[in-house]
N, CA, C and O atoms as a GROMACS GRO file, in nm:
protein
  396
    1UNK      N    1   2.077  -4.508  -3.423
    1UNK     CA    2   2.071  -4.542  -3.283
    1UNK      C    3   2.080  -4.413  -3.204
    1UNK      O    4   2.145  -4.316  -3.242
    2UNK      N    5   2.024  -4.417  -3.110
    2UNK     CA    6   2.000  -4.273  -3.039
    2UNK      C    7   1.995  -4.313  -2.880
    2UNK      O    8   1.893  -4.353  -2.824
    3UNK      N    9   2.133  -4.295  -2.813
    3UNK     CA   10   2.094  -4.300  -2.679
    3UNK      C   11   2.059  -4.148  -2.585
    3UNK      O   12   2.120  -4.044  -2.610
    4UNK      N   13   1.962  -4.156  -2.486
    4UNK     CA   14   1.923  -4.055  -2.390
    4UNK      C   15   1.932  -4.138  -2.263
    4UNK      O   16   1.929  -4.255  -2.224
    5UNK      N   17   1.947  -4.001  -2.218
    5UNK     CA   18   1.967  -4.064  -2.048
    5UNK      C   19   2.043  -3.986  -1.984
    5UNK      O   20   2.000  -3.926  -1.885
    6UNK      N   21   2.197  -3.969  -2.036
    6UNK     CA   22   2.286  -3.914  -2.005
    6UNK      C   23   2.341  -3.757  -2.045
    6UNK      O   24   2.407  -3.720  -2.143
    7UNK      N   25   2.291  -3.689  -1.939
    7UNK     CA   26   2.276  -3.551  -1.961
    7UNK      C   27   2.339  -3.456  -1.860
    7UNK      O   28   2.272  -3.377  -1.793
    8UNK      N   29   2.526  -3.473  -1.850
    8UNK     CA   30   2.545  -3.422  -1.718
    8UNK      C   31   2.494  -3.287  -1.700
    8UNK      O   32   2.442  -3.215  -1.785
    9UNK      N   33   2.516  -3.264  -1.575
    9UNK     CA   34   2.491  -3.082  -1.508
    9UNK      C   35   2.531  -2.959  -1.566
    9UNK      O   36   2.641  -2.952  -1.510
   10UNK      N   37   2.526  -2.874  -1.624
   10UNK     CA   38   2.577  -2.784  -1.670
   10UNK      C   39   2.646  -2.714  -1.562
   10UNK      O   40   2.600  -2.658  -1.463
   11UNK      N   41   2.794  -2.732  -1.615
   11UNK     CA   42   2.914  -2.624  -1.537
   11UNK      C   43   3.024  -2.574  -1.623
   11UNK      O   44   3.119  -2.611  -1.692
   12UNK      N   45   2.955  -2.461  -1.580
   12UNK     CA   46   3.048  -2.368  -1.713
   12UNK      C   47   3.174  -2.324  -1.678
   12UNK      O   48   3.237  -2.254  -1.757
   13UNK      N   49   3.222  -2.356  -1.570
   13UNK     CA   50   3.380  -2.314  -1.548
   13UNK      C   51   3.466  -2.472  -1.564
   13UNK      O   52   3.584  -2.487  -1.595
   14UNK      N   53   3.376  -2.567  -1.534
   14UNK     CA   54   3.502  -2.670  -1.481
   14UNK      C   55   3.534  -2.719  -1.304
   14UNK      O   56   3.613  -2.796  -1.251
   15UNK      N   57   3.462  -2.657  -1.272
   15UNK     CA   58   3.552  -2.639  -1.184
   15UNK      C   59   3.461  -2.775  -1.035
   15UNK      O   60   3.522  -2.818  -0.937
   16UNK      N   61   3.346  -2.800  -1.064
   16UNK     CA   62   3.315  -2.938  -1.029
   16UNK      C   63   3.343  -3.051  -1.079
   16UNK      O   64   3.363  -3.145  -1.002
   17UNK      N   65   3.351  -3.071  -1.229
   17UNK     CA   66   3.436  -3.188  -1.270
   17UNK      C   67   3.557  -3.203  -1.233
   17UNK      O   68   3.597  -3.319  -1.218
   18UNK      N   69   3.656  -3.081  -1.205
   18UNK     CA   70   3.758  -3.111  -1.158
   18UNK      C   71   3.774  -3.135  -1.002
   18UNK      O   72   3.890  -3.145  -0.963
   19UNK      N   73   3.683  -3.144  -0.917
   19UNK     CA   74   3.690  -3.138  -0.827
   19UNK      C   75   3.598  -3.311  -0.802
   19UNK      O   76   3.612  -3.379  -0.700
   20UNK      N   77   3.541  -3.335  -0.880
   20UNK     CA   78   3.513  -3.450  -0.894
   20UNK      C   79   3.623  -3.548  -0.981
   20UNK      O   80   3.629  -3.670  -0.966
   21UNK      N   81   3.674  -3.502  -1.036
   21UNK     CA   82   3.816  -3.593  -1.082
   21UNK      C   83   3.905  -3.626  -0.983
   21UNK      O   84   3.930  -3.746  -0.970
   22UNK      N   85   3.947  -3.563  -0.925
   22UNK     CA   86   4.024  -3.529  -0.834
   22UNK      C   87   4.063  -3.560  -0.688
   22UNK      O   88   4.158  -3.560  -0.610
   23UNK      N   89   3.913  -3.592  -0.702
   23UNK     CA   90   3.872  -3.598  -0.548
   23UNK      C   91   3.787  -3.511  -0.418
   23UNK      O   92   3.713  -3.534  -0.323
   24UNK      N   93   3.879  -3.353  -0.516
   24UNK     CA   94   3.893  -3.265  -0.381
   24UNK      C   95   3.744  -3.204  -0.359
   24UNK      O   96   3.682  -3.132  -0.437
   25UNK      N   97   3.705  -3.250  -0.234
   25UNK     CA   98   3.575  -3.173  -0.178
   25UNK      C   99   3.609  -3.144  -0.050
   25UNK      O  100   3.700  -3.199   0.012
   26UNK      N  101   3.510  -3.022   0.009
   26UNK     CA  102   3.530  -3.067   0.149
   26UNK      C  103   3.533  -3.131   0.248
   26UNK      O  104   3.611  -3.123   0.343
   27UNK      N  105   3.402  -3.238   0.221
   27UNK     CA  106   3.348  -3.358   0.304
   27UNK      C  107   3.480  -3.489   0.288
   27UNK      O  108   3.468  -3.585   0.364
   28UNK      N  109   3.621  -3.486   0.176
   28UNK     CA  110   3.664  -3.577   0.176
   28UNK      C  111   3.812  -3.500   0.264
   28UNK      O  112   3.912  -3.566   0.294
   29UNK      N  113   3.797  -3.379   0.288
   29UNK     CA  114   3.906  -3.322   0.307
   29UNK      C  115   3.909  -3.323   0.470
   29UNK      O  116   3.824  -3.259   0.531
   30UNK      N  117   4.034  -3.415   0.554
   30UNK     CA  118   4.080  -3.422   0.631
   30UNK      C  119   4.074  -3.323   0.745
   30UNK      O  120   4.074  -3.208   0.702
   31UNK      N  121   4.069  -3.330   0.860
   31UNK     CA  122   4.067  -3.218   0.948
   31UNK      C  123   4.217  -3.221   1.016
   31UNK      O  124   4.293  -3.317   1.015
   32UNK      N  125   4.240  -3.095   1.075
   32UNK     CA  126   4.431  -3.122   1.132
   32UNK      C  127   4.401  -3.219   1.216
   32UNK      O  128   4.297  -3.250   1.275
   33UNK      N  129   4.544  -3.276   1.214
   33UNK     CA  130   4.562  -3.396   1.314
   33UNK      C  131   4.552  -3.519   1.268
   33UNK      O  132   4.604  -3.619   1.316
   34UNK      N  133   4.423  -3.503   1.094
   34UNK     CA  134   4.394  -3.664   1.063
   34UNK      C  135   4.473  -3.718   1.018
   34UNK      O  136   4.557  -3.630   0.996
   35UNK      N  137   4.521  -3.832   0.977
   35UNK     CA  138   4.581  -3.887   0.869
   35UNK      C  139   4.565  -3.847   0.706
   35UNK      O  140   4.447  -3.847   0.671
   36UNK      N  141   4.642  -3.818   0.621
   36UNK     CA  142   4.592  -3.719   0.501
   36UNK      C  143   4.514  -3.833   0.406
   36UNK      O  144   4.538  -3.937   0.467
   37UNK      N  145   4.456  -3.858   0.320
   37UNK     CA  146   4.450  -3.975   0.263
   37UNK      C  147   4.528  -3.986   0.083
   37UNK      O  148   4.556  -3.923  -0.019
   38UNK      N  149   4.528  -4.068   0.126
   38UNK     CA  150   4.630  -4.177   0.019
   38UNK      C  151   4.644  -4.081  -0.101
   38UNK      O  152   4.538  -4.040  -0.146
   39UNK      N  153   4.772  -4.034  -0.168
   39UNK     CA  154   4.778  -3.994  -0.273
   39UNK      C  155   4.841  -4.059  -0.423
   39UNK      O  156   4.941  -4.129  -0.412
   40UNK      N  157   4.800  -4.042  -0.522
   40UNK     CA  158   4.853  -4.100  -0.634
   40UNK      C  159   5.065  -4.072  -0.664
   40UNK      O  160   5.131  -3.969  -0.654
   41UNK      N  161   5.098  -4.188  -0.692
   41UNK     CA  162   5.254  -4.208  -0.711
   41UNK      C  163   5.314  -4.271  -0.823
   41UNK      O  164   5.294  -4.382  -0.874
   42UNK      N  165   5.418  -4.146  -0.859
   42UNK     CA  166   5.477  -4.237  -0.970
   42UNK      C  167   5.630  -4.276  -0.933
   42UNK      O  168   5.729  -4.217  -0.889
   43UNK      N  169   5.604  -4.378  -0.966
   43UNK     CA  170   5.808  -4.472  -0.951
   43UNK      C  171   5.847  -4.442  -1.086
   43UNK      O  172   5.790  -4.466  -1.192
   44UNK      N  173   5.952  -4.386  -1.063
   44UNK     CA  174   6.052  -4.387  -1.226
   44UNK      C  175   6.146  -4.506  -1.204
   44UNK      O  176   6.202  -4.531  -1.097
   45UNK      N  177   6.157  -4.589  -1.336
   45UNK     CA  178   6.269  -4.670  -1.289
   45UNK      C  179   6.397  -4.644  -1.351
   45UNK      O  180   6.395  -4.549  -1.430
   46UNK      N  181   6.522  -4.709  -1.334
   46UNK     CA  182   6.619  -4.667  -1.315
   46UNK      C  183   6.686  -4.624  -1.468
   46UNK      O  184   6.754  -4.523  -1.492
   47UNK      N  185   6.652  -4.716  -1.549
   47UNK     CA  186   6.639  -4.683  -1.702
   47UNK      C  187   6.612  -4.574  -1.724
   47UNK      O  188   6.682  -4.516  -1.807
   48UNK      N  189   6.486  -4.491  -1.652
   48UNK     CA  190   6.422  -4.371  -1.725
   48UNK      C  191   6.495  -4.294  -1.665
   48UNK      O  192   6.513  -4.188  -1.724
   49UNK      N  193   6.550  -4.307  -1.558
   49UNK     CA  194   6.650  -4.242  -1.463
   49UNK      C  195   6.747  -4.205  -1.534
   49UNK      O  196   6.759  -4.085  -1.555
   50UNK      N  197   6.833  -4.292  -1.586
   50UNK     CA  198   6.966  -4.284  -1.700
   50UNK      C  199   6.916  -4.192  -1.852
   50UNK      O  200   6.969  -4.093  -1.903
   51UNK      N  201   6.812  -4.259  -1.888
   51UNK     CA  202   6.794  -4.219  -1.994
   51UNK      C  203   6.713  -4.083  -2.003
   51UNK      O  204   6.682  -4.045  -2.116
   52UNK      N  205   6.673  -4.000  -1.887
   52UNK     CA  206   6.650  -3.885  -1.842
   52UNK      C  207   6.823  -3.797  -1.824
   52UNK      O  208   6.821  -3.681  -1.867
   53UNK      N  209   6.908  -3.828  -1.789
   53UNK     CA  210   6.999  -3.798  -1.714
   53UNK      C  211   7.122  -3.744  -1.892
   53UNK      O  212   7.189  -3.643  -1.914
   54UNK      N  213   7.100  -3.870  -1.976
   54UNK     CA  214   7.130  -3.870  -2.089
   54UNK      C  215   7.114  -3.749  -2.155
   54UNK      O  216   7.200  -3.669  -2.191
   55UNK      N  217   6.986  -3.747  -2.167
   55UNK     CA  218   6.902  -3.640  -2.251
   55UNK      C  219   6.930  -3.516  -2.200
   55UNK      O  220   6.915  -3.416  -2.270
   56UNK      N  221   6.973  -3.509  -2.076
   56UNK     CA  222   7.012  -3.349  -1.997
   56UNK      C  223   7.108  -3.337  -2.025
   56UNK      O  224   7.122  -3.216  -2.042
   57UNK      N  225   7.217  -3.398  -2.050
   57UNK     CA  226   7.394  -3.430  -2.038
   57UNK      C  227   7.350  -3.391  -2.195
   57UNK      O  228   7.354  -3.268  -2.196
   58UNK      N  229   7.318  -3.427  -2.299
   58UNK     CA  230   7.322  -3.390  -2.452
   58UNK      C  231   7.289  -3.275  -2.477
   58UNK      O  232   7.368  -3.203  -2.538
   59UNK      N  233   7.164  -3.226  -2.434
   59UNK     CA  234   7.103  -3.091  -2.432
   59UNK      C  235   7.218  -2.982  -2.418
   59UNK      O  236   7.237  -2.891  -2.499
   60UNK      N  237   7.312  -3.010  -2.270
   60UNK     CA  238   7.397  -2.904  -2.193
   60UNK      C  239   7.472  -2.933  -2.306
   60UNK      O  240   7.473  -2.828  -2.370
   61UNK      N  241   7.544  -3.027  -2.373
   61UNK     CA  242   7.662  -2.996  -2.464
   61UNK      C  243   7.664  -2.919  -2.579
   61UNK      O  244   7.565  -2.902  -2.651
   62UNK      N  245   7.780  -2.871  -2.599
   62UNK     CA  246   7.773  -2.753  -2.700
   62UNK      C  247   7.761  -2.846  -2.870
   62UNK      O  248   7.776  -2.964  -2.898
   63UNK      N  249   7.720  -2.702  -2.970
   63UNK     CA  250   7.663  -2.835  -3.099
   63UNK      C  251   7.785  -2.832  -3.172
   63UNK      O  252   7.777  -2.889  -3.281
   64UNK      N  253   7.886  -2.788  -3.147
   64UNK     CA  254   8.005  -2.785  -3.206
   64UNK      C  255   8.122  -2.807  -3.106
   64UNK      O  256   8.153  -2.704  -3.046
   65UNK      N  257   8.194  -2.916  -3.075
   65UNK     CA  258   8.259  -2.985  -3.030
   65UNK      C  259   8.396  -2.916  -3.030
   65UNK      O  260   8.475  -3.010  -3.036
   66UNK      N  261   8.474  -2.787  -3.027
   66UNK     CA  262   8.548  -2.725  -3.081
   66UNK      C  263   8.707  -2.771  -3.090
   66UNK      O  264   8.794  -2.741  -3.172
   67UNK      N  265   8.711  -2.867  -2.959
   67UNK     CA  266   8.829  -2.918  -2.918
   67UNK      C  267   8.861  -3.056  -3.004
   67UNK      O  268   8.977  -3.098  -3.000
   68UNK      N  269   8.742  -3.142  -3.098
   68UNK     CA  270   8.731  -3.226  -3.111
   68UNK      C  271   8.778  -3.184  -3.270
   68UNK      O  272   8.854  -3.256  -3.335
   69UNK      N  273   8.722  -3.055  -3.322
   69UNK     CA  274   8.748  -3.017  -3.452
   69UNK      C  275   8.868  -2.971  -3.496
   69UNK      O  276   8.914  -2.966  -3.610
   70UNK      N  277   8.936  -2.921  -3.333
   70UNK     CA  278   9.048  -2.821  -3.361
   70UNK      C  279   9.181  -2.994  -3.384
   70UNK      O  280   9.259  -3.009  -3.478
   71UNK      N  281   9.161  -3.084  -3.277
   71UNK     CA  282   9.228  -3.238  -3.337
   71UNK      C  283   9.276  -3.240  -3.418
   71UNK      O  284   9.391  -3.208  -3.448
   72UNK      N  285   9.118  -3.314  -3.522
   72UNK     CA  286   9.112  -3.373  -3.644
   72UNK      C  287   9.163  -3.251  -3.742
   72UNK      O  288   9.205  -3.299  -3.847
   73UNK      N  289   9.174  -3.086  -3.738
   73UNK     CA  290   9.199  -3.027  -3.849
   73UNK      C  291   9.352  -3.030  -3.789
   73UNK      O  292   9.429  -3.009  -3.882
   74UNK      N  293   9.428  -3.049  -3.656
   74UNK     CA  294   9.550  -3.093  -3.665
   74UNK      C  295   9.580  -3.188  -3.732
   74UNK      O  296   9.638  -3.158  -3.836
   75UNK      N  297   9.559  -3.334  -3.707
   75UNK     CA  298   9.545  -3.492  -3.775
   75UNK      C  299   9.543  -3.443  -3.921
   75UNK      O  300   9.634  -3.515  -3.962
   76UNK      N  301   9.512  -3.387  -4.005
   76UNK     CA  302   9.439  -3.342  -4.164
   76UNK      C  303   9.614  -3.284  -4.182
   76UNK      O  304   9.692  -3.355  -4.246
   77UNK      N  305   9.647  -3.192  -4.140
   77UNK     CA  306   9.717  -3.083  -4.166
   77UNK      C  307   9.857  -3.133  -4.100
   77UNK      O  308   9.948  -3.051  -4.082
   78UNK      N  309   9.872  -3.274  -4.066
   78UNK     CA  310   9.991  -3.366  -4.022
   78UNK      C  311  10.028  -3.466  -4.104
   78UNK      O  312  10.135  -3.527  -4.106
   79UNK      N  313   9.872  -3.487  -4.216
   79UNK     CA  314   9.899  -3.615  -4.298
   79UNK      C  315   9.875  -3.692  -4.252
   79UNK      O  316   9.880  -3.790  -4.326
   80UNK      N  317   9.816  -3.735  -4.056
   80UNK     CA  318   9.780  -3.862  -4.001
   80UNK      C  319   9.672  -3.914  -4.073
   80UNK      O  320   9.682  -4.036  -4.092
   81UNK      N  321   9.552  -3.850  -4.129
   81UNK     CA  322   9.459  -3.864  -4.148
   81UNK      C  323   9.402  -3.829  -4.329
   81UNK      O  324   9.470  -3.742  -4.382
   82UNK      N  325   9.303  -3.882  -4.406
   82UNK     CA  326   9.269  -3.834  -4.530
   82UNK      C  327   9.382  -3.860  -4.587
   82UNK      O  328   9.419  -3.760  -4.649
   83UNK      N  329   9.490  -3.991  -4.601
   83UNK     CA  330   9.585  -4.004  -4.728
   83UNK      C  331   9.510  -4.142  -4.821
   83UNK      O  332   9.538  -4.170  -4.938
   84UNK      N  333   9.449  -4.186  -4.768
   84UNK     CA  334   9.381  -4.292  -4.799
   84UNK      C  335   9.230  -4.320  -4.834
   84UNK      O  336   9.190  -4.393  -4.743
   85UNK      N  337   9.137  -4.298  -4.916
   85UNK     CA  338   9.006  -4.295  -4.937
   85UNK      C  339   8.960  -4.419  -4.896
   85UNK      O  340   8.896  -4.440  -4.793
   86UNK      N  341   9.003  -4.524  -5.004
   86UNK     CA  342   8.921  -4.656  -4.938
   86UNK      C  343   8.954  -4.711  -4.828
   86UNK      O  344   8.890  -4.813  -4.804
   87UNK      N  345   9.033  -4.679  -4.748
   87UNK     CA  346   9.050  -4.727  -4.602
   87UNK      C  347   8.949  -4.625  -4.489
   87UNK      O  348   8.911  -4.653  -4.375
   88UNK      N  349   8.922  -4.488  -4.579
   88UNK     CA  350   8.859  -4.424  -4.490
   88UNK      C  351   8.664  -4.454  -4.485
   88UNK      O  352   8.568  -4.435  -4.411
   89UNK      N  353   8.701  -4.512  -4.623
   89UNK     CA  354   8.530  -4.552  -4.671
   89UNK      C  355   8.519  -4.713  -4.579
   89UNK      O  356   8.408  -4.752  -4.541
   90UNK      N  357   8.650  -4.796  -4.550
   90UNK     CA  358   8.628  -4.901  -4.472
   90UNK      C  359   8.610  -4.850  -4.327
   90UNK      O  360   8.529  -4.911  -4.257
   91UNK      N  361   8.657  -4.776  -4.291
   91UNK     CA  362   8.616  -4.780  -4.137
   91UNK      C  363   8.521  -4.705  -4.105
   91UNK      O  364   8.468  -4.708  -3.994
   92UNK      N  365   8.483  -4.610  -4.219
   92UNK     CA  366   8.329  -4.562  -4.163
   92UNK      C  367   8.202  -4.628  -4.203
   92UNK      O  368   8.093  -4.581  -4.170
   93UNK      N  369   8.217  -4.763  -4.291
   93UNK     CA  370   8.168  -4.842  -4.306
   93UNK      C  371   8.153  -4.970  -4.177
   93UNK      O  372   8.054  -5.041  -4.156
   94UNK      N  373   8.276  -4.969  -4.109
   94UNK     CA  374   8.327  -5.026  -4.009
   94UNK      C  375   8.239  -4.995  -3.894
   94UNK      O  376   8.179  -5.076  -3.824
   95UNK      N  377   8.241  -4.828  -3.880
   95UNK     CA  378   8.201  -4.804  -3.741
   95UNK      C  379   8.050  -4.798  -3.757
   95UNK      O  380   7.980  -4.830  -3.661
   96UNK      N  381   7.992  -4.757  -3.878
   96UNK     CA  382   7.806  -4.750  -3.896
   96UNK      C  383   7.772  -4.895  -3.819
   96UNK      O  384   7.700  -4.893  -3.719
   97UNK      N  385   7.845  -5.064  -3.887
   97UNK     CA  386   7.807  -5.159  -3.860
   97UNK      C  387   7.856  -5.212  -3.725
   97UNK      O  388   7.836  -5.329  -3.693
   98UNK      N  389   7.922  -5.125  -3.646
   98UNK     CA  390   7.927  -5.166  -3.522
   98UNK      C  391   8.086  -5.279  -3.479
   98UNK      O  392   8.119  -5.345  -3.380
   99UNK      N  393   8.146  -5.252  -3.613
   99UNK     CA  394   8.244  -5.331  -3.583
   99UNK      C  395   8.380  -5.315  -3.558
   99UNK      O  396   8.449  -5.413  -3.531
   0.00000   0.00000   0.00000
């Protein structure tokens, strides 16, 4: 199958397709004083909002928690913690399933 017909203009920069994508010509371009015309908009909603906000808040935190480590190697080195294996295999079994 062989279609002809369609043979756009040769433009070797780009720079009419983009101006045909786009919109921007002169003849569509406003004079001072006019009203500008209508531009393209995006709404974020509030989800992407949070879950944007998330992703910044994780990024900024440090990858080693130092205050969180310096704790638990207190807890270790008190005996609060690690005297017990299968209680420790239950609650991290516990917390994977959400319970």
């Amino acid at each position: 199958m062989k279609i002809d017909g369609y043979r756009p203009a040769a433009d070797t920069d780009g720079a009419d397709a983009l101006k045909r994508a786009t919109g921007d010509s002169a003849a569509q371009r406003s004079a001072p004083g006019q009203p500008q015309p209508s531009r393209d908009r995006v709404d974020v909603s509030s989800d992407a909002q949070l879950l944007a906000s998330m992703l910044d808040a994780a990024q900024r935190a440090p990858a080693i928690r130092t205050e969180l480590v310096e704790r638990a190697r207190r807890m270790l080195e008190a005996g609060e913690v690690g005297r017990d294996g299968a209680k420790l295999a239950d609650r991290l079994i516990d917390s994977l399933l959400g319970r």
